[in-house]
C-alpha positions in Angstrom: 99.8 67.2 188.9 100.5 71.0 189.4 103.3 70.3 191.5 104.6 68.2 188.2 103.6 71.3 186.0 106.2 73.9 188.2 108.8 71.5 188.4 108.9 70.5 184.6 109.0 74.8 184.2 111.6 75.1 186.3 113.7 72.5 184.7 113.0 74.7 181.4 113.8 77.7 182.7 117.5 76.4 184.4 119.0 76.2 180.9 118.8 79.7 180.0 121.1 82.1 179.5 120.6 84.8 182.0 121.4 87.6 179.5 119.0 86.8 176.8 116.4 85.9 179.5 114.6 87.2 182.8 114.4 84.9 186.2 110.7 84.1 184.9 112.4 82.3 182.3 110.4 85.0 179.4 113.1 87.1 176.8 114.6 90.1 178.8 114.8 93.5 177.3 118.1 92.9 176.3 117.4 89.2 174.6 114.5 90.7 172.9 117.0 94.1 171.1 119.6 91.2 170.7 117.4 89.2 169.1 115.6 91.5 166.6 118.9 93.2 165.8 120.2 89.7 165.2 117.6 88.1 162.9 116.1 91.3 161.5 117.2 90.2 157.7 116.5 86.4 158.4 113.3 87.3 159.9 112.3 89.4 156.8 113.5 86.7 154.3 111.5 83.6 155.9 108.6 85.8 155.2 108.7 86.6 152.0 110.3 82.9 151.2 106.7 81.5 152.5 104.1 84.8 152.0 105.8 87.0 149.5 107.6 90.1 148.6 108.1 93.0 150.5 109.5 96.6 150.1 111.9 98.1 152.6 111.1 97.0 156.1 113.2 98.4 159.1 112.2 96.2 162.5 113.6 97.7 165.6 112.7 97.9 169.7 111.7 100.4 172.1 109.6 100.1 175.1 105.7 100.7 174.0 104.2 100.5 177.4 102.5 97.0 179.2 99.7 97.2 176.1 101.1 96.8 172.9 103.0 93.5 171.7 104.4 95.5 168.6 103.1 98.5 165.8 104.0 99.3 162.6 104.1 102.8 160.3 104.2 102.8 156.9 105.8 102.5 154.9 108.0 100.3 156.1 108.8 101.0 159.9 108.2 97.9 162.5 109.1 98.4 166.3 108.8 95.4 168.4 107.9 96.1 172.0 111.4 95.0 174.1 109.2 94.8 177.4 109.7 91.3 178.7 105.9 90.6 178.0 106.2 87.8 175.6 107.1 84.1 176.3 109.9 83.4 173.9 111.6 84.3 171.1 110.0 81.5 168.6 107.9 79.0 168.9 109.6 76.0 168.2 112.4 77.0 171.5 109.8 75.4 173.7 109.6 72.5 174.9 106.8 70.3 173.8 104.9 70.4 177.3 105.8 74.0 177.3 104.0 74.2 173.3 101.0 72.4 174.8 100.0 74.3 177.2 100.4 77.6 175.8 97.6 79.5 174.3 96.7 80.8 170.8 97.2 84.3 172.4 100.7 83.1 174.1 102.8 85.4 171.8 106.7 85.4 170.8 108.7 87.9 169.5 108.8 86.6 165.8 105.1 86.0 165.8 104.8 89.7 166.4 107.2 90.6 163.9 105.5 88.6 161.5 102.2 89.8 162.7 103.0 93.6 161.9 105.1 92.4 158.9 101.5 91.6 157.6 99.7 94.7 158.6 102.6 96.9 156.3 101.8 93.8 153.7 98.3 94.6 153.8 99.0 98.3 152.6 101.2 97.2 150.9 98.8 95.4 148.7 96.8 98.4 148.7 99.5 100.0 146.6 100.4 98.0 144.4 96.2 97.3 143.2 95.5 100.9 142.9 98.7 101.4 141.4 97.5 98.6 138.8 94.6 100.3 138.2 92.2 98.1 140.7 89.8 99.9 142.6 90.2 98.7 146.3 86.9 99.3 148.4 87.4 102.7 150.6 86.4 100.6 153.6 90.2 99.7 153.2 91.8 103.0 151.8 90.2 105.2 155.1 91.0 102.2 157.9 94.6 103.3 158.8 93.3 107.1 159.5 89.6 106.5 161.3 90.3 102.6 162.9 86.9 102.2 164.4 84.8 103.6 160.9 84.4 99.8 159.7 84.5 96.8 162.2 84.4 94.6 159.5 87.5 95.9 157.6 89.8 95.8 160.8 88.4 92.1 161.3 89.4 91.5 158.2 93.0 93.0 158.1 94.0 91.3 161.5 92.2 88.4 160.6 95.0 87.8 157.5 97.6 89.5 160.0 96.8 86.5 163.0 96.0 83.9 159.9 99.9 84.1 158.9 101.1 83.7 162.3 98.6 80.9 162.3 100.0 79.3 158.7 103.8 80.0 159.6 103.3 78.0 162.9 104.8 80.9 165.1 101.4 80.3 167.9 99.8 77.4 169.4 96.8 75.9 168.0 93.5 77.6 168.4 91.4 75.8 170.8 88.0 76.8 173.0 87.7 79.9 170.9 84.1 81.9 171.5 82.4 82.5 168.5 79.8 85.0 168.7 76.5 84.5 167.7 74.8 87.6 168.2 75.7 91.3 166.9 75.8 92.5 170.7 78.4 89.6 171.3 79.7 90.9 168.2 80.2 94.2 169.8 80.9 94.0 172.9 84.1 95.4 173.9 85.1 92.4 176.5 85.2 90.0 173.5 87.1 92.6 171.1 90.7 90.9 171.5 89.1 87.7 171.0 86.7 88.6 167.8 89.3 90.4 166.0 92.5 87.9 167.0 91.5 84.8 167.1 87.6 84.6 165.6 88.7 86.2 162.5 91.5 83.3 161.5 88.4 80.8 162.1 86.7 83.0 160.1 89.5 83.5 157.1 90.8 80.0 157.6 89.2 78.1 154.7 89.3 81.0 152.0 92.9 82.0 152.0 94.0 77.9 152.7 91.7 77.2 149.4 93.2 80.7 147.9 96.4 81.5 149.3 97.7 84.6 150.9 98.6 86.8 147.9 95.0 86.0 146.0 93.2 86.1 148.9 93.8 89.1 150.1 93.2 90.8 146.7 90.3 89.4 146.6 89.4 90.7 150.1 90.7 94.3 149.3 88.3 94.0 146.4 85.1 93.4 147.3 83.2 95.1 150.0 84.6 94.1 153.8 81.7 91.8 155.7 78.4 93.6 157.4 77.8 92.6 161.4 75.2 89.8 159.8 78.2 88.5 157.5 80.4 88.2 160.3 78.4 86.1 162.6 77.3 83.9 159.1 80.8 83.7 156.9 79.2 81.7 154.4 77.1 85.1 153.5 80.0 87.0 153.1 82.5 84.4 150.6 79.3 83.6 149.0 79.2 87.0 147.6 82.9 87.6 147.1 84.0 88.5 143.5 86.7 86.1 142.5 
């Protein structure tokens, strides 16, 4: 069987161009500029076809380091790391074994785009409800300038950040994910990646299918973000929610 596995990748990995992709058969450095520079309006317009609008966005590359996928300033700056870190360009240019096997935390370079698109979204939002005259919780007016003040509100905002790379099918299903059930598993730094990236869209999941992006997350902005207790027990938390 694993002698099956290698062949089928290397039979992948034989059709592709050698510019736009490294000898490990993952987008080069150049593949992933060429790519961004590209798709950059395309990229921008699928989102708001199927999220909604945006204000000025500006997606670019530079190399940020083995750690980070991609980061965003606001308002409207998106740079997309061009290390060859990520295992295609979109999903759907893998094969179905290849799609199978990934993981939920497999990433390509437009679900990063579209990941970071959502952060500058999120303030976005922000804006435009306190521009409205709509008092948004300070939980989610301080997050951007003291990250670690509320664990709930940066569970929260990537939890709708993962949740549209989730609902725009740019990341393979979420399978085998730990839930924790306990405010130290909650806590504990060797499950951060997994409780803020992938716990949190089984957490949002329901509410913004049942609400949709644009409601949901003004209804998220507007209420309190969840306690430790309301993460471990969602139905506390969109129990309480003001709708």
């Amino acid at each position: 069987m694993r002698i099956l596995v290698i062949i089928l990748l290397l039979i992948s990995f034989q059709k592709k161009d050698s510019t736009l992709y490294n000898k490990h058969g993952k987008p080069s450095s150049i593949g992933i500029t060429q790519f961004i520079n590209k798709n950059h309006d395309n990229i921008i317009a699928e989102y708001e076809f199927k999220i909604d609008t945006l204000f000025d966005i500006f997606i670019y590359t530079e190399d940020l380091g083995s750690e980070s996928e991609g980061v965003f300033y606001l308002p409207g700056e998106i740079i997309i790391n061009n290390r060859e870190i990520f295992i295609e360009f979109e999903f759907k240019n893998l094969t179905k074994f290849r799609q199978k096997i990934s993981s939920y935390n497999d990433r390509t370079v437009k679900a990063t785009a579209f990941h970071e698109l959502t952060h500058v979204y999120f303030y976005q939002a922000v804006y435009l409800l306190q521009n409205s005259g709509i008092r948004v919780m300070p939980e989610y007016q301080n997050i951007r300038l003291i990250p670690t003040l509320n664990l709930g509100a940066t569970f929260i905002e990537e939890g709708v950040c993962e949740y549209v790379v989730y609902y725009l099918k740019e990341t393979a299903p979420i399978f085998n994910s730990v839930i924790p059930t306990s405010e130290k598993e909650l806590l504990d730094e060797l499950n951060r990646t997994n409780t803020l990236y992938v716990y949190s869209v089984l957490f949002l999941r329901d509410f913004l299918d049942e609400y949709g992006i644009q409601k949901g997350v003004e209804i998220l902005l507007t209420n309190s973000p969840p306690s430790y207790k309301e993460m471990l027990e969602p139905k506390l938390f969109f129990n309480r929610l003001i709708k």
